[in-house]
N, C-alpha and C positions, 0 to 999 in steps of 0.2 A: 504493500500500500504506500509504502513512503517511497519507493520509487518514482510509484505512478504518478503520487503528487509532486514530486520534484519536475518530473518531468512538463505537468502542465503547467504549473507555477511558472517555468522558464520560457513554455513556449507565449502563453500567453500574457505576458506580457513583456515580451525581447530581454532577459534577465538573463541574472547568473545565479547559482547556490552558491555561495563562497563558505558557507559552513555547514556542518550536517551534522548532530550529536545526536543518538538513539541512548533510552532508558538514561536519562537525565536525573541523578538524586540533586537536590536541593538541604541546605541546612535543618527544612525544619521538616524531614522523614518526606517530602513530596518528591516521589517520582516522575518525570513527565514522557510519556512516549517518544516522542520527536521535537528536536528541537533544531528551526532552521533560519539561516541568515540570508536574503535574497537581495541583492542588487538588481534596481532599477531603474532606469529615467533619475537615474542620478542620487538616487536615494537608496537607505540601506533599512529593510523590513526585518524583526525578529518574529517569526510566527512558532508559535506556541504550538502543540499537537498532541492530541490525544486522539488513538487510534480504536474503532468499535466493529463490531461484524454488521449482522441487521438492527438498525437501533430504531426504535422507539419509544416517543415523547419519558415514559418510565426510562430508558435504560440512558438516556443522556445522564441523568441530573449526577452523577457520582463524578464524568468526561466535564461538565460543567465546574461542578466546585471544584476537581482540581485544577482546572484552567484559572480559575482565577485567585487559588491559592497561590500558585505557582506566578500569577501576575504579582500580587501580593509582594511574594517574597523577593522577586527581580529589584523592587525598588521605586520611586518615582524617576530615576534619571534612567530610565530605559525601556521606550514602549513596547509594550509585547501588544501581538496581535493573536490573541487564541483562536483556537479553530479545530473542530472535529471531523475528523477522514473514517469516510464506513464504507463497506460493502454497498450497504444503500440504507438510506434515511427514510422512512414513511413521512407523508406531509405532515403530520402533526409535527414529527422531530424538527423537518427545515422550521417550519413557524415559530416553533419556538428558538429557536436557534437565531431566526432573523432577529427577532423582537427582543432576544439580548445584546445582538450583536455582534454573537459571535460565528466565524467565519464558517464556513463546511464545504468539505469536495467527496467523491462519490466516485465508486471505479469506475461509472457507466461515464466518467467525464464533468458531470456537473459540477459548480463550481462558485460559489458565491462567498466574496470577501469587500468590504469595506473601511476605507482611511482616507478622510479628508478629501483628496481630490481623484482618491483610489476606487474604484466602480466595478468589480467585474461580477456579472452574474450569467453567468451559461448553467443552461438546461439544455439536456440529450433524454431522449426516449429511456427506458429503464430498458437495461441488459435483459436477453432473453432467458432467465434460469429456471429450475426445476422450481415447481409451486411449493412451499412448505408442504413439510408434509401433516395433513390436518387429521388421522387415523387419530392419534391420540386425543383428539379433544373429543370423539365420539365415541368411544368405546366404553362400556361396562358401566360403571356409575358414575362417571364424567356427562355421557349422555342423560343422562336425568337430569342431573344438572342445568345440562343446555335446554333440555324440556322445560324445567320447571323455570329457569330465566325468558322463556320463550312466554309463557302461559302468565308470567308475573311483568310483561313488556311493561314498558312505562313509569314502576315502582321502583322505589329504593326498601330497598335490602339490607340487614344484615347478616354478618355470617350465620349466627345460630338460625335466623328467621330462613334464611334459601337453605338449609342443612335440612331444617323441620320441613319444609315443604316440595325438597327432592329427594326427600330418604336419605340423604347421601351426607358423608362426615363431614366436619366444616373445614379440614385438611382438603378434601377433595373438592369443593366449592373454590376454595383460596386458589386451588392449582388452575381450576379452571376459569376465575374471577382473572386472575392473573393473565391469564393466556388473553383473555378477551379485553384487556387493556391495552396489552403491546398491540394488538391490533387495530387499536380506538375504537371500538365496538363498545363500548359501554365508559360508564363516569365515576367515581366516587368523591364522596363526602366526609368529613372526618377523619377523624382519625382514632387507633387503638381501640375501645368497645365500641365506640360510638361510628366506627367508620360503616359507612353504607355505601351499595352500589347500584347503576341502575343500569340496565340495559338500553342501550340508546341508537343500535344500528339489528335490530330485530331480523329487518328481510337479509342481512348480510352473514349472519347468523344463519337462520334459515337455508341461503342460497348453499353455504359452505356444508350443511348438514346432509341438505340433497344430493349435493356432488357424491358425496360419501355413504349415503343410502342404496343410490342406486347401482354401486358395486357391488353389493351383496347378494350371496348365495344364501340361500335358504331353505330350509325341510318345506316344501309344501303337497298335498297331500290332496288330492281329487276322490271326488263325493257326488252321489246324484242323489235328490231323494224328489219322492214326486209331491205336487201340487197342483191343485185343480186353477189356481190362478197364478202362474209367476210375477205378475206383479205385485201379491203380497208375503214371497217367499220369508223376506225376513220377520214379517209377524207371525206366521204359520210355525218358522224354527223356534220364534224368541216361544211363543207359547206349549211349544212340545220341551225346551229346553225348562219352564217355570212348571209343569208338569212332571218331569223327570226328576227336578232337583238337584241343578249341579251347584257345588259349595266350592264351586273352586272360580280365578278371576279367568274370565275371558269377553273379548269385546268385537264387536261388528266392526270391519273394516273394508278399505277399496270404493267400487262406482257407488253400490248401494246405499252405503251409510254415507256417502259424501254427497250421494243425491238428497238424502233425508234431509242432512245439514245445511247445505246450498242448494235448495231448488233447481236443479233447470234442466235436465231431461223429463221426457215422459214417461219412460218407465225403464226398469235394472230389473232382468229376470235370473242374476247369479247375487252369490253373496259370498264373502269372503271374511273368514273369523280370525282371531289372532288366540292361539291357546298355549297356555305353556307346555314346555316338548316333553315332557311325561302324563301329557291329562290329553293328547290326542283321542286315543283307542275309546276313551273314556267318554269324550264330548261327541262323539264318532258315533255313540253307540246309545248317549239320550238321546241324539238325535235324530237315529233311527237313519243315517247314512250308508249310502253303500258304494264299496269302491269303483270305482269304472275309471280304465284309462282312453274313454271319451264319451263324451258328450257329458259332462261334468256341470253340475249346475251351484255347488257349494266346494270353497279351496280351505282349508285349516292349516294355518300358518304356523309354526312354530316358533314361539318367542319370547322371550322372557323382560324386564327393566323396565324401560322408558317405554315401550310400546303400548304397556296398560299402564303406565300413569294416565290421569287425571281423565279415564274415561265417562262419560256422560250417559243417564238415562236415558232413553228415549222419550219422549212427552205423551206421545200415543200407547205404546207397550212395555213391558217390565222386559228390556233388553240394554246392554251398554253399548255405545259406537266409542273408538277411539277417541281422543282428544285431535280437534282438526287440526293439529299440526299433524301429527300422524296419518290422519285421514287425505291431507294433500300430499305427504312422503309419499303415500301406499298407491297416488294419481300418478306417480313419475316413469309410469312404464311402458309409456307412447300406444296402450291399447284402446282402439275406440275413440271417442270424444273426450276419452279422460284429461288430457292436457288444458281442452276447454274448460273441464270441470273443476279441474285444479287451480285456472287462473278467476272464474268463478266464487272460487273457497277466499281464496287470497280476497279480492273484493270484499268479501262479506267482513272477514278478519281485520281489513281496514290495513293491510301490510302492503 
């Protein structure tokens, strides 16, 4: 990195490096990444440097106060010009970064520093790299998490209060609290007991969840059972299911319950259930299903966590439909008018 910054530092603005010190200690224990002296247009620049990977607005402030300890300790008879070299900055980082003033450059090339009658600000396109990888923020009780931040949009939070209401430790909230700051996707307030947070970029959230949904392999499990009317398949199961008495959770999912939810087809003559993967044979068999590998008019999903969070009764019949976030995840599989129906749901949700 302090190459590449040498390099554009000289080309751009016809200079020299006349000096270059790396891992710089100072008197009072301050180490500094990069320490460099530039000639130019007649003048001699010391720029100060601390060097980050991907930063955001969180991972500056530590690149910050030693910048300006390390100004600090220089002295008033010798200006330092601080400045932070990353991989690459998220806009939050530059913003803040402009609005203290201190400098930043970026391997993709960007480039912003100012002094007096000193001006430069270039922007390049962002380098082509691999997407983070976002696996870990949706796996196992992380994804609940992200459910129950999803279902609580808008609200400020505390740790214990989003632990209580994603089943999930306040350890595993903080991990995922955490992840969704450096991303600017949410805010907080306070700090230590009192710190809250709130979710503030919901469909971005949402969008990263879907990407990551719809890679998924899954147990699913083909059923036919008959009905003298398909378009009221799902009150005809939900009522053989409240006859049978299953004591275990499972919830209506797919076109059906997402038509129930958002209105706008005319009629779903399939339904699709989400059960957990030991109460299949189980919910298979109140229901009085039978296997067929075609012409299948009911699928049972196997699944466990976030999929029955926060599912909802029906208003008409004693049955659960997923929580519509889940019910527009379970739309993302380009069958039918589903995509309609998915962007539909989103409307209704106001996302």
């Amino acid at each position: 990195m302090g190459d590449l910054l040498c390099i554009a530092l000289t080309e751009r603005t016809n200079g020299r490096i006349v000096s270059r010190a790396d891992e710089v200690e100072t008197g009072q224990g301050i180490r500094l990444d990069l320490l460099l002296r530039l000639e130019a247009a007649g003048e001699t620049l010391n720029i100060a440097v601390e060097t980050l990977r991907h930063a955001y607005p969180r991972d500056i402030q530590g690149a910050v106060w030693r910048l300006e300890e390390y100004k600090l300790a220089a002295g008033p008879d010798m200006e330092i010009i601080p400045m932070v070299a990353a991989e690459a900055l998220s806009p939050g980082a530059r913003e803040q970064l402009r609005n203290r003033g201190i400098a930043y450059f970026e391997r993709n090339g960007n480039l912003h520093l100012r002094r007096h009658h000193w001006w430069l600000d270039i922007e390049r396109p962002p380098l082509t790299v691999a997407k983070r990888e976002a696996t870990t923020l949706f796996t196992d009780a992380r994804e609940m998490v992200v459910h129950a931040l999803l279902m609580h949009r808008g609200e400020w939070l505390t740790g214990s209060e989003l632990a209580r209401v994603s089943q999930a430790s306040q350890y595993t909230c903080s991990l995922v609290l955490q992840d969704l700051e450096r991303r600017e996707w949410c805010e907080s307030s306070g700090a230590g007991r009192t710190l809250r947070r709130m979710l503030t970029q919901p469909r971005r959230l949402l969008d990263a969840w879907a990407e990551q949904w719809t890679k998924r392999k899954e147990q699913r499990h083909r059923y036919y059972v008959f009905t003298q009317n398909p378009k009221n398949l799902i009150f005809e199961l939900s009522a053989q299911a409240d006859k049978s008495g299953t004591n275990f959770p499972w919830a209506f999912t797919g076109t059906a319950a997402a038509n129930d939810f958002a209105p706008l087809l005319t009629s779903v003559d399939t339904a699709e259930i989400i059960v957990p993967p030991n109460r299949v044979q189980e919910l298979a068999d109140a229901l009085r299903l039978k296997p067929v590998s075609k012409g299948h008019n009911v699928t049972l999903i196997e699944r466990t966590g976030a999929s029955l969070m926060f599912s909802e009764v029906h208003p008409l019949y004693e049955a659960h439909s997923a929580s519509p976030f889940i019910l527009y995840l379970d739309l993302l599989d380009g069958r039918g008018r589903n995509k309609e129906l998915a962007a539909h749901l989103l409307e209704k949700l106001g996302i």
